[in-house]
C-alpha positions in Angstrom: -24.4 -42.0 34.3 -26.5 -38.3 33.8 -29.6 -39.2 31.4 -27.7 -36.4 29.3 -24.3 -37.9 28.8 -26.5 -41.1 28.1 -27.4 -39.6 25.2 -24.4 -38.3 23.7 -22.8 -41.1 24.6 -25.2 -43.7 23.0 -25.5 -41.1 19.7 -21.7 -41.1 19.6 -21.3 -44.8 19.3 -23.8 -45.8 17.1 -21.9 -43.0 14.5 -18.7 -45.2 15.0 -16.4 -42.3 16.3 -14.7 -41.6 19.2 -14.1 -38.4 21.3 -10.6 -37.8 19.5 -12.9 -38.0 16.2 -15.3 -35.5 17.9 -12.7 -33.0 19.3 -11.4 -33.2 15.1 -14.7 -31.7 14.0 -16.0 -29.6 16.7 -13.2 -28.5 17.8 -14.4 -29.5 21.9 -11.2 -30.8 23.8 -11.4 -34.4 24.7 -11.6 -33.8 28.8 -14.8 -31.1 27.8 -16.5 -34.1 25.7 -15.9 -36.4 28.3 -17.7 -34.5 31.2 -20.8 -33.8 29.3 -20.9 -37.8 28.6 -20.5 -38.3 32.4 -22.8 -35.7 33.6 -19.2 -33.7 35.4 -20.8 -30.3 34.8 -18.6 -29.1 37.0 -15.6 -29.6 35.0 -16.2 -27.4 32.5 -15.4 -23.5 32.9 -19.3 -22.1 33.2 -22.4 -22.7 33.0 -22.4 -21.0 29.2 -19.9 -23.2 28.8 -21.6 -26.4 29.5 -24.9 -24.9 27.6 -22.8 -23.8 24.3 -20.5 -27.3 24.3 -24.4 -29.0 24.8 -25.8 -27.8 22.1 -22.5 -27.7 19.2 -22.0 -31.4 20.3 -25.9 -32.3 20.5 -25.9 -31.0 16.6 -23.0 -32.5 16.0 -24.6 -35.4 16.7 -28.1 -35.3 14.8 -29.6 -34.6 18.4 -32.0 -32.1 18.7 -30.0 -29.4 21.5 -33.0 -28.1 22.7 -34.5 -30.8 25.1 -31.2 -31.2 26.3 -30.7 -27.9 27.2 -34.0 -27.9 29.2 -33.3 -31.0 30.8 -30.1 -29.4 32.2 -31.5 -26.6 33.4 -33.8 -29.2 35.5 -30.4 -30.5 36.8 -29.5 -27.5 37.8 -32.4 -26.3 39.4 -33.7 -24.5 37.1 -37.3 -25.7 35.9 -37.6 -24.8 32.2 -40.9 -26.0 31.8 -43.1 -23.9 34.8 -44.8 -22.2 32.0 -44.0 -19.2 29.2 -42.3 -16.0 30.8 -44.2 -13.1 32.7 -44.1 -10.1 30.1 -43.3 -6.9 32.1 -45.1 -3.7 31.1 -41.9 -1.3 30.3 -43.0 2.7 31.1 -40.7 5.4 31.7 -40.7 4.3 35.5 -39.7 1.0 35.2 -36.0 0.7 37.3 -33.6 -0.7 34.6 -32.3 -4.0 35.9 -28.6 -5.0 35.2 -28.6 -8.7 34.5 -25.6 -10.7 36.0 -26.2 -14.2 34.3 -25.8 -13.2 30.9 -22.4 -12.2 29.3 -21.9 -9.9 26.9 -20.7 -11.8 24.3 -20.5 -15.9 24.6 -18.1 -17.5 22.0 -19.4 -21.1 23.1 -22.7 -20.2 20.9 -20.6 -19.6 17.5 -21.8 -22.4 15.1 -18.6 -24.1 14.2 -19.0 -24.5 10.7 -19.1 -22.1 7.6 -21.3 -19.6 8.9 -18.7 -18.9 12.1 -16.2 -17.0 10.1 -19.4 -15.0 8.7 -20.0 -14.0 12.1 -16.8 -12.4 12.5 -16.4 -10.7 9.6 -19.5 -9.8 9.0 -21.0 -11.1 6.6 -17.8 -11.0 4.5 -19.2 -6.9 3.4 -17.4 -4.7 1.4 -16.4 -2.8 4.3 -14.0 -6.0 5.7 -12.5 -6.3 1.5 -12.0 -3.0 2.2 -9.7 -3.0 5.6 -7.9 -6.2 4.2 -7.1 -4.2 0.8 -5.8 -1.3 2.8 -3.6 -3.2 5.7 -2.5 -5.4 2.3 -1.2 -1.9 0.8 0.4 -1.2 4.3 2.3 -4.1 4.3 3.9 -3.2 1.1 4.5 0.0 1.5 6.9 -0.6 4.5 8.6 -3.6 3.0 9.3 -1.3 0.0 10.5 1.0 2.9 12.5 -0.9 4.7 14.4 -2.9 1.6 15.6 0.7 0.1 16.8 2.3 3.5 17.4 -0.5 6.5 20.9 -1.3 4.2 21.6 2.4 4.5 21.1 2.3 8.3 23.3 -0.8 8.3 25.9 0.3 6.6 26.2 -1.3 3.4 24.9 2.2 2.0 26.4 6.4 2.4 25.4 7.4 5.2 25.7 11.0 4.8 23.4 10.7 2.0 19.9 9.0 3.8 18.1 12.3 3.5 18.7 13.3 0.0 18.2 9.6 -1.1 14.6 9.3 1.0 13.8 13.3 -0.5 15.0 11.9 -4.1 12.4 9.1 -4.1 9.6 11.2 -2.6 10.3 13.7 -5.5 10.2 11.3 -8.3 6.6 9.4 -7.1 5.5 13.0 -6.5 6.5 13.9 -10.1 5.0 10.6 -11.6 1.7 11.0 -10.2 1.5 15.4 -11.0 3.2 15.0 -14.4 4.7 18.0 -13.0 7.7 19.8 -12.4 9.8 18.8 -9.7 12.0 20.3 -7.3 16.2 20.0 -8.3 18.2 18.6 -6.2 21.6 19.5 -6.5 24.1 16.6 -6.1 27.5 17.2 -4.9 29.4 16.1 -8.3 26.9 18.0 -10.4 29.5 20.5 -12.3 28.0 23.8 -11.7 29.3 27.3 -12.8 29.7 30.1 -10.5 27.5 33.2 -10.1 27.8 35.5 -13.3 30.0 32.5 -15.0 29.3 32.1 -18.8 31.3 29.1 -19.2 30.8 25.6 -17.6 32.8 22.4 -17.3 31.2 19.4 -19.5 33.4 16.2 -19.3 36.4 18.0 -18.4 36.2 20.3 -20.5 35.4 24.2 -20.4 32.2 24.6 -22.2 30.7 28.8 -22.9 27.2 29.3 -22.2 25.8 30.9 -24.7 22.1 32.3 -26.1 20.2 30.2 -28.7 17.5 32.3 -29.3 18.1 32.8 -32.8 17.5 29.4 -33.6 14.7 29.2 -31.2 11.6 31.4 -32.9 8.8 29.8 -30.8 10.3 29.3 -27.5 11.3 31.7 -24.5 14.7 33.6 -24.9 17.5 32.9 -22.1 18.9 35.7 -20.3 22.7 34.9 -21.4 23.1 36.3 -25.3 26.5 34.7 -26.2 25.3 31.2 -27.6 27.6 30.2 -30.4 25.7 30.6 -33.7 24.0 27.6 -35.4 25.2 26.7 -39.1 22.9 28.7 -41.5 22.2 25.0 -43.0 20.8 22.6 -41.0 19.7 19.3 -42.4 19.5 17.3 -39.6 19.6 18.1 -36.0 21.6 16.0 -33.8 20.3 16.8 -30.4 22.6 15.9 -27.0 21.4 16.6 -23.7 23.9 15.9 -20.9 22.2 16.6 -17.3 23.9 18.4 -15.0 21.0 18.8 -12.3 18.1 16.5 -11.9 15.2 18.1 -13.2 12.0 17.0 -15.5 12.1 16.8 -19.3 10.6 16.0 -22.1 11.7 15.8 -25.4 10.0 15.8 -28.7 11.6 15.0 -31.9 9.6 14.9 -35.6 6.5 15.5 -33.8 6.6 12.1 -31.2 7.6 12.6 -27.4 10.8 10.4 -27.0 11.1 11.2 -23.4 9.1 12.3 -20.6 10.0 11.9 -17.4 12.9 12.3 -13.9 16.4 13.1 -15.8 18.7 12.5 -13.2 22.4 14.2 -12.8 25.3 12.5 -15.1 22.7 11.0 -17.7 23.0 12.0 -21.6 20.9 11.8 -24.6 21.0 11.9 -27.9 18.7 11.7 -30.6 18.5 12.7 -34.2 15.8 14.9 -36.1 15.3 15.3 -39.4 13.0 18.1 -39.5 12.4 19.3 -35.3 13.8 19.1 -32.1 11.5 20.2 -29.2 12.9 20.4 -25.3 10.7 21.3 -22.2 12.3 21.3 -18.8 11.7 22.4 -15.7 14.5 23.2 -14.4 17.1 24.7 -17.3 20.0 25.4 -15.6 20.1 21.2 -15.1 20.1 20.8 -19.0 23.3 21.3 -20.7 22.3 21.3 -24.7 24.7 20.6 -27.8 23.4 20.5 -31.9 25.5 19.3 -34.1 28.7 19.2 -31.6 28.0 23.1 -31.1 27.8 23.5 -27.2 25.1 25.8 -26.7 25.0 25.9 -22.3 22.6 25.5 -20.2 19.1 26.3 -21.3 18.7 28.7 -18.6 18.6 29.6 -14.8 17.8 27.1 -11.4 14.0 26.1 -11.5 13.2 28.0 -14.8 10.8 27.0 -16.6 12.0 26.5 -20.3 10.9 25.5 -24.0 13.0 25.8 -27.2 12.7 24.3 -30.4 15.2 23.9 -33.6 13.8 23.2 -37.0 16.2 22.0 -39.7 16.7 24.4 -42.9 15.1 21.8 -45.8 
């Protein structure tokens, strides 16, 4: 038997353990243990092999690696002991050398133990948290993805409709991050009123659209003047808002916002004030207004910008 295998072999049994145990800690196959223990060098893919399997199992072991290591370079032919290194004077001159013998990278020599996965990653920096957070918040994002539009693709959704749904969604994150005012999208069912029409239909029914600007003192005007008048006496203001086109609102009433956000086409509201009603949209054509069960119209035209406020009479 090799004086080396010797070794291992004599530290091995006097822990009680057997190469199965072995290959469960250092993770060294059995047939690799084996031929270290019976000097079958050979066996084992490469030299760095054999010298990185050495010294993991030698530690392993309690050994010190490093008299091991010399004493297979003796085996091999190569005297470790003749003395320390020549020390070459580098200049400018000097020929650079490629060296064949050494590889760029040897896994063999990773301590297997804590610090191997440090090796990898680093350290464990904040630059590897980092790439973990952001493939983490790529995984999401296309499992969000695929659950809202793979269905569609499938056919358990309307076909026809996969780019105005996919347009719809980007619209409302965009509008949720920029608080601002997004784009309409007009829906096929949205009830809309021809160019130059002054009258819309609202539940079936045939509604005028007419001017509020009377009742409306710190808000812009509309550009349609035939708004049904207001009752002179107001003392409350029962606000409805049926949307006809999605657009952004918000809504104000006694001085508190009671909605702020994506109205979509087909909701309604309702809400009662006792001394003001406040609406801001951003597209006023969408928003199809009523006080006190007088239809007043739309607020205005596609994409317009518009405010208006009613204060009660008390």
């Amino acid at each position: 038997m090799d004086e080396i295998g010797h070794i291992l072999r004599e530290a091995r049994e006097n822990k009680g353990l057997t190469v199965e145990d072995v290959q469960a800690q250092i993770r060294i196959n059995t047939r690799f243990l084996t031929a270290l223990e019976g000097g079958q060098y050979n066996a084992l893919p490469s030299p760095v092999h054999v010298r990185g399997f050495l010294r993991n199992y030698a530690r392993f072991l309690g050994l010190d690696p490093q008299p091991l290591l010399d004493r297979y370079l003796v085996v091999q032919g190569q005297d470790a002991r003749l003395g320390p290194p020549v020390v070459q004077e580098i200049t400018p001159d000097t020929p650079l050398i490629e060296r064949q013998d050494q590889p760029f990278f040897d896994p063999v020599n990773m301590e297997v133990n804590g610090k191997g996965f440090e090796a990898v990653t680093g350290g464990g920096g904040s630059g590897g948290i980092l790439q973990i957070v952001i493939i983490v918040a790529l995984v999401v994002a296309l499992a969000l993805i695929a659950n809202r539009f793979i269905p569609i693709l499938f056919g358990s959704g309307d076909n026809g409709n996969i780019v105005e749904e996919f347009t719809s969604a980007v619209q409302d994150v965009v509008a949720d991050v920029t608080n601002a005012t997004a784009t309409p999208t007009t829906t096929p069912d949205a009830p809309a009123a021809a160019a130059g029409s002054s009258s819309v239909v609202v539940g079936g029914t045939e509604q005028p659209i007419l001017d509020t600007t009377r009742n409306n003192p710190g808000g812009a005007g509309t550009a349609t003047p035939t708004r049904p008048p207001l009752p002179v006496t107001l003392d409350e203001i029962r606000l409805k808002l049926d949307i006809l086109e999605r657009t952004w609102v918000e809504v104000t009433i006694d001085g508190s916002v009671v909605y702020s956000g994506i109205a979509k086409t087909n909701d309604t509201f309702e809400w009662t004030a006792l001394n003001e009603a406040k609406i801001v949209t951003g597209n006023a054509t969408g928003v199809f207004a009523t006080i006190n069960d007088v239809a007043l119209g739309r607020l205005g035209g596609r994409g317009e910008r518009h405010e208006e406020v009613w204060r009660t009479t008390q």
